[in-house]
N, C-alpha and C positions, 0 to 999 in steps of 0.2 A: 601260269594259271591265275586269272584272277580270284578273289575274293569274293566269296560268299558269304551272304545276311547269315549271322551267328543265330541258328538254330535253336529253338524252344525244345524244354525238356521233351522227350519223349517214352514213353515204355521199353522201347527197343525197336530194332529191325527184325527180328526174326518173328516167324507164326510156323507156332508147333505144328498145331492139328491140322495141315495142311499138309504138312510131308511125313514120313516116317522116318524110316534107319538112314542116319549119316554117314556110318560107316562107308559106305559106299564111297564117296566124296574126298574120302583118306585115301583108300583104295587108290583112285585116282591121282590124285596130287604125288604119291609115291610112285607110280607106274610113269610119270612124266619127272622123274629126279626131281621135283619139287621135294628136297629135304633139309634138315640146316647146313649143313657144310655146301651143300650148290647154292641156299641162296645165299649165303653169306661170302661166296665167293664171287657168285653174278653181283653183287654189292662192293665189290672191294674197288677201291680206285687207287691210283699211281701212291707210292711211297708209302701202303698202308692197309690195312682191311678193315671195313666197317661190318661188321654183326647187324644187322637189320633189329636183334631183339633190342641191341642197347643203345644206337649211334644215332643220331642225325644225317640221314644219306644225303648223297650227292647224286641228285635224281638227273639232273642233267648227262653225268657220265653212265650210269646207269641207261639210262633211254637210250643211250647210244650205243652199249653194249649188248642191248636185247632189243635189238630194230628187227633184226632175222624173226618173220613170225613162225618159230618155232612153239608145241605148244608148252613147253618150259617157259619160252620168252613171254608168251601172253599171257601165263601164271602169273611174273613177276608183275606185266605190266597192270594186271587187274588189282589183285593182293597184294602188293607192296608201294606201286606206285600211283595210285587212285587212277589209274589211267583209263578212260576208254578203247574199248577195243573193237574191231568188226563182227559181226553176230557171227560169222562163219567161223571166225577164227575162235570166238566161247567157243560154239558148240565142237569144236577140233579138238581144243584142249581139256575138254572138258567132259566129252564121250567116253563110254556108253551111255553119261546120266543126262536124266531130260533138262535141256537148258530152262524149258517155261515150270519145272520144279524147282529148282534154282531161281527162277523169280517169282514164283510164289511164296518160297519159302520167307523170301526179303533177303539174302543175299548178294542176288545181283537184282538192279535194275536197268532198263532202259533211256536211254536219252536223243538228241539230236547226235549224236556225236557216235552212238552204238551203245555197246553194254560198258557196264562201271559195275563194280562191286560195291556193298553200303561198308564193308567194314574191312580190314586189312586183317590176313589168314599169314599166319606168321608158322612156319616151324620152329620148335624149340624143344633139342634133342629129339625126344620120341614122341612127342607130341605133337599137336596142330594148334594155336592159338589166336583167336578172332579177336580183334582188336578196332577200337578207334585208328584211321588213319593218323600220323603225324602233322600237325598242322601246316609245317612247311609244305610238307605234303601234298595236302589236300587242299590250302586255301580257305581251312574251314576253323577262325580262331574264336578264343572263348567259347567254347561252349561249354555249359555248366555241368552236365550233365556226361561229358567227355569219361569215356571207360579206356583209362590205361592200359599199355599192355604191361611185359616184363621189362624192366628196367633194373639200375643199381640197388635200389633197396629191395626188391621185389627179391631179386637173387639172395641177398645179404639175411634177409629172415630165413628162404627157404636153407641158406648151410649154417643157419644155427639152429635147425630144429631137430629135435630127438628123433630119428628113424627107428621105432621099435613098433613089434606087433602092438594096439591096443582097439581098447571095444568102439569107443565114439572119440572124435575129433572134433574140434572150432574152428573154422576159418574165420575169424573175424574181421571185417571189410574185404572181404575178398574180390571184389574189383573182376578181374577176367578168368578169375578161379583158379588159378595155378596152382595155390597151397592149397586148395580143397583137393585139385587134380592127384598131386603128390601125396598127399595121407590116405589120399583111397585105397593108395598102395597096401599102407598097412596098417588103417584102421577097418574095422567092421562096417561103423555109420559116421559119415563127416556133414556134419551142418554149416554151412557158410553166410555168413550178414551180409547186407550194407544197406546202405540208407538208397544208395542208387539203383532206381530199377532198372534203368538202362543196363546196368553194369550185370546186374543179375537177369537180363536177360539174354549179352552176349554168354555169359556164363553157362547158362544153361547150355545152349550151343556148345560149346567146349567140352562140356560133358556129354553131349549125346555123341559130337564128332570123333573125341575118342573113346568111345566106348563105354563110359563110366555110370554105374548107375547106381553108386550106394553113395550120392552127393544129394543133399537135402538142403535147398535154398531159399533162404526167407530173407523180406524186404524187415529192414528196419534201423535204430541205433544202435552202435554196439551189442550191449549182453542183453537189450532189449527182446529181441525175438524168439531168446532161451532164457528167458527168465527162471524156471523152473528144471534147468538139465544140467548135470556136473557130466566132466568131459576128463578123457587120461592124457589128452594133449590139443593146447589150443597155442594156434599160430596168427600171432597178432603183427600187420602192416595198414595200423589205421592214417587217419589224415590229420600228421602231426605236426603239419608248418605252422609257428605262430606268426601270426601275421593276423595283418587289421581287415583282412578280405573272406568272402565268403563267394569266391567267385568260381572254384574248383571245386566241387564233390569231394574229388581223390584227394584234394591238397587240404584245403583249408575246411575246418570244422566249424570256424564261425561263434569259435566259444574262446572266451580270456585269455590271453597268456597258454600255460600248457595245462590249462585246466580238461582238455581230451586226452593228453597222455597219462597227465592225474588219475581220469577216470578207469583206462583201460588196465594201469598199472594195480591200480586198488581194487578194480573190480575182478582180476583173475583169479587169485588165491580162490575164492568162498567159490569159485565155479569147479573148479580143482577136485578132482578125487583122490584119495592117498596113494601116493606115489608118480601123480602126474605132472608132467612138465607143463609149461608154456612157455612161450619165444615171443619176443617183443622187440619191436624195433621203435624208439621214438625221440624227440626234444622235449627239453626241460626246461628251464630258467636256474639263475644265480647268479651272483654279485661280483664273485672276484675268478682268477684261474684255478685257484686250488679249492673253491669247495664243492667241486659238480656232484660228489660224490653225494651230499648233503641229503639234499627233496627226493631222491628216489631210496635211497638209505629208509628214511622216515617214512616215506608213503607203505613201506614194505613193511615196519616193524609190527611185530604182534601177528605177523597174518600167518605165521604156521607153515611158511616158506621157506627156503634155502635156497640163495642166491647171490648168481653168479653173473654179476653187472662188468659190460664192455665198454669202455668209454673209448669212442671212436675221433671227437676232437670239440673243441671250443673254439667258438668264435665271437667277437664283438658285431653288436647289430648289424652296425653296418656292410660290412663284410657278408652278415647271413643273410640280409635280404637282398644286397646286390645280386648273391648268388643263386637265391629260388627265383629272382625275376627273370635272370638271364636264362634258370632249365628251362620256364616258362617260356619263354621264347618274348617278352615284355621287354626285354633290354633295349630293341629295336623298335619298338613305339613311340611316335613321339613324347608323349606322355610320360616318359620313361622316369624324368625327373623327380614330375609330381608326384608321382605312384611312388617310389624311393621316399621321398621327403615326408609319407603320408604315413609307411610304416615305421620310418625312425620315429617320426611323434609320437606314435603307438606304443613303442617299446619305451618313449619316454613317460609318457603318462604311468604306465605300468610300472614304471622302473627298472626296468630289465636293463641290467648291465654283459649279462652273458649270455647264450644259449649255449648249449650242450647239445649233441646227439650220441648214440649211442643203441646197444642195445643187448636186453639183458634176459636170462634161463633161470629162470622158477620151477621148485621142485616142491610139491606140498609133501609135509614131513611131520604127522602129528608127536611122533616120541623124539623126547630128548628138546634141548635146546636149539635151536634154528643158526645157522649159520650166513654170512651177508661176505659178498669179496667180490671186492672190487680193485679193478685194474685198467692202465691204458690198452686198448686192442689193439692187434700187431697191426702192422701200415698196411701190408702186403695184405689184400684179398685172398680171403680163404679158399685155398685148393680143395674144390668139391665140400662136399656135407663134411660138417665139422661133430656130427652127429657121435659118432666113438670117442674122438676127443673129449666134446662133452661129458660124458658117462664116466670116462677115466677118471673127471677132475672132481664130478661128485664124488665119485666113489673114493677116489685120496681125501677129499674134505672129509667125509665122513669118516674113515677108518682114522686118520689123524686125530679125531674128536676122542677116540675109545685108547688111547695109551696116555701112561701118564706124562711122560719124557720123552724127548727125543734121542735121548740113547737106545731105547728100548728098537725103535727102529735096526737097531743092530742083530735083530733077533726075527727078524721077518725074511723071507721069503719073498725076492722080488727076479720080474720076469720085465725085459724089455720090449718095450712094442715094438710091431715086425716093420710099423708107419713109420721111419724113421732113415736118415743118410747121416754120415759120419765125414765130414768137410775137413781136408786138411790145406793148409797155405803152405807152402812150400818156400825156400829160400835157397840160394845156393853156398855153401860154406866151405872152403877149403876144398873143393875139386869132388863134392858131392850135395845132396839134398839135406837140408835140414828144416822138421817143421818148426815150421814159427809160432803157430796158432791152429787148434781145432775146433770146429763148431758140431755141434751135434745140432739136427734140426728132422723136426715131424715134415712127413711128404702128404698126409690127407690132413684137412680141414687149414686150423690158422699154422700160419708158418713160425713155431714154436722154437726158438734157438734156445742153445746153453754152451759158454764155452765151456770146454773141458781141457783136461791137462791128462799128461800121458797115463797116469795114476788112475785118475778118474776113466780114463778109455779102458785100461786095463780091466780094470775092476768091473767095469759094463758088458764085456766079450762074455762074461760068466754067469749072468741074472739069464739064467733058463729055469730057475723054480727051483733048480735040486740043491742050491746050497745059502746058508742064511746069507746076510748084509755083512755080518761079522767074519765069516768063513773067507767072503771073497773079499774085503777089504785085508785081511790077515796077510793072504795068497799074495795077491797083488805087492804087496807090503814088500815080501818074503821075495818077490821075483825080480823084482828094482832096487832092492837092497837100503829100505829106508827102514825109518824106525817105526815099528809094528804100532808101537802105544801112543806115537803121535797121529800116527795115520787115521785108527781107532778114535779117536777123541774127535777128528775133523770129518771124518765119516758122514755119522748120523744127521750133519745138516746139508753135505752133500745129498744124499738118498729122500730126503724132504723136501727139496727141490726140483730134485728132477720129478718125484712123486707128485706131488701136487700140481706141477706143471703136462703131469701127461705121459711123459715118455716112462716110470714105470708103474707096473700094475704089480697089485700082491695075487702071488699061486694060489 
């Protein structure tokens, strides 16, 4: 497919007041197995599967896989693959709905070539999501105005946010709506930003397509648009690449250094009602490897928060910009050099020696002292919403605050979570099995390990609530035949760790 003249901003492709209920339109696409696991299986090529929400396809094996015009296949090829199709074959796959509503509404148009769709209809799980084509894609690069779909961080925010009932929600930069979509769930009212109207117009879309209508979308910067509204949970994926470019909407903010993540970070707390979280995804700046922790530490002090910062990894400049040029799909430009050589100078004028990413769970908390912890984040991608995780590891921060010792943990009442496998390594010894090593590791959210020893297994068979820390360390003592008062004294720092890490909750 050749190249097309890189598109001026636009409002959007869609016109509401032209159609009504979408619903219909899902209806459809579900009736034709258009769902995620078909198309992310019509998507998979030799040695591998590519997800359509996260991958770079291979549109070539793809087109070859869905030549049969079935009307699944002409799904894929309209909504996934920019492709034109025969008008006969829209209105096939695309019946009972009127094809010429479909192009009034602006999601499909006409060309020489047949029908094309303006924007790429993605399943993701139970949802429907309209998106910008991929550029590979579509042929259609730089465009400034380009609305993301779901990607890695997109994901990455949505499983560190709080899933709990509450009254109003923030989507901040909310791009194709997905974290507006998901709090609908189980907030009352979710307002979502962004500065891109394009974005907030597929958006809307999103929202009418699946059904959603307690989502309130306003054009603007950041906390701009709610200057005047506190929320019980806001979910922050803004455009936190520093870099010298102001060429992406979604990516680059156009503003110093991480002076956008500066703002998003300092500006949640005062938005914050008592007891609400917010989730934040972004980059930082700093000097050396070990002080990342440093400017988000600081940016956070005094604001009445409790937090709980993930640091996901550090890179030296050149390494972080090689690597957003290449998501960028810029690696392959000629240009590729300059544009490199243009934001090392950038990072050098500034003096940036490091970037950080990361991303971090704000709890506003006006009693008592505030709390700040931070940690490397596990490697492994979080297995679904790390949402109860979260909550367990407030709730040990805080209860840890109200004892005076860590002996007294001896006197608690602990209950293990049900999230949780027990991993043994095995060996073989004298003409039977011998363990070598136990892991204990969480099964939802981050993949939480802790080795343990047979002592410590023993002792964890028993946290069902009905007997204290002291009872069952005692027990356990008693069954292995060690010494009671040594075991007791090494206790309470075992039980502090597995507590604060997740794995146990107080009765």
């Amino acid at each position: 497919m050749s190249s097309a003249p890189n598109p001026a901003p636009t409002p959007g492709p869609f016109h509401f007041d032209r159609v009504g209920d979408l619903t219909a339109l899902r209806r459809v696409l579900e009736s034709h197995g258009y769902v995620a696991a078909k198309v992310a299986e019509l998507a998979a090529v030799s040695g591998g599967s590519q997800d359509p929400v996260t991958a770079m396809l291979d549109v070539a094996a793809i087109l070859r896989r869905t030549a049969d015009p079935t009307p699944l296949n002409t799904l894929m090829r309209l909504f996934v693959l920019a492709r034109a199709v025969p008008e006969d074959a829209a209105r096939a796959a695309l019946a009972p709905l009127d094809l010429e509503d479909l192009l009034t509404l602006g999601l499909l148009h006409r060309d020489a070539e047949g029908v094309r769709a303006e924007v790429a209809l993605i399943p993701f799980e139970d949802l429907y999501m309209a998106r910008d084509f991929w550029p590979h894609v579509s042929g259609r690069f730089g465009q400034p105005d380009y609305v993301l779909g779901i990607g890695p961080t997109t994901l990455a925010v949505a499983n560190v946010t709080v899933r709990r009932q509450v009254g109003r929600a923030l989507d901040l930069g909310t791009g194709s709506g997905l974290h507006a979509l998901l709090a609908a769930r189980h907030a009352d009212h979710v307002i979502g930003t962004d500065i891109n109207a394009r974005a907030l117009n597929v958006a809307q879309f999103n929202m009418r397509l699946n059904g959603v209508s307690n989502v309130d979308l306003r054009e603007g910067s950041l906390y701009e648009p709610v200057a005047d509204c506190r929320f019980d949970l806001i979910v922050a994926n803004p455009p936190f690449v520093i870099s010298p470019s102001s060429e992406f909407q979604f990516r680059d903010s156009g503003l110093p250094g991480d002076t956008l993540s500066e703002q998003v970070v300092r500006g949640a707390p005062g938005r914050l009602n008592e007891g609400g979280f917010a989730s934040v995804i972004f980059n930082w700046c700093h000097q050396t490897e070990r002080d990342w922790v440093d400017r988000p530490r600081e940016w956070l002090a005094g604001s009445g928060c409790d937090v709980w910062l993930l640091h996901s990894y550090t890179a030296e400049p050149l390494g972080y910009a090689a690597g957003w040029l290449r998501d960028s799909g810029l690696s392959y430009k000629s240009d590729y050099a300059q544009v490199l050589d243009e934001w090392l100078a950038y990072y050098d004028r500034l003096s940036i020696r490091r970037i950080s990413s990361g991303s971090l769970v704000m709890r506003k908390r006006a009693s008592g002292p505030n709390w700040f912890r931070a940690e490397p984040a596990p490697a492994e991608r979080p297995r679904g919403s790390c949402s109860s995780q979260i909550q367990r590891v407030f709730a040990a921060e805080d209860f840890l605050r109200t004892i005076a010792n860590e002996p007294q943990l001896l006197d608690v009442r602990f209950i293990l979570t049900p999230e949780h496998e027990l991993h043994h390594a095995l060996r073989a010894d004298d003409g039977h099995w011998v363990v070598k090593n136990s892991i204990l590791e969480q099964t939802q959210g981050y993949a939480l390990t802790r080795q343990v020893d047979r002592l410590v297994t023993a002792i964890l068979t028993g946290c069902d609530g009905e007997h204290t820390a002291r009872e069952l360390a005692t027990r356990a003592a008693a069954d292995l035949d060690l010494d009671a008062d040594r075991v007791l004294t090494s206790a309470p720092a075992v039980f502090r760790k597995l507590f604060e890490t997740g794995f146990l909750t107080v009765a």
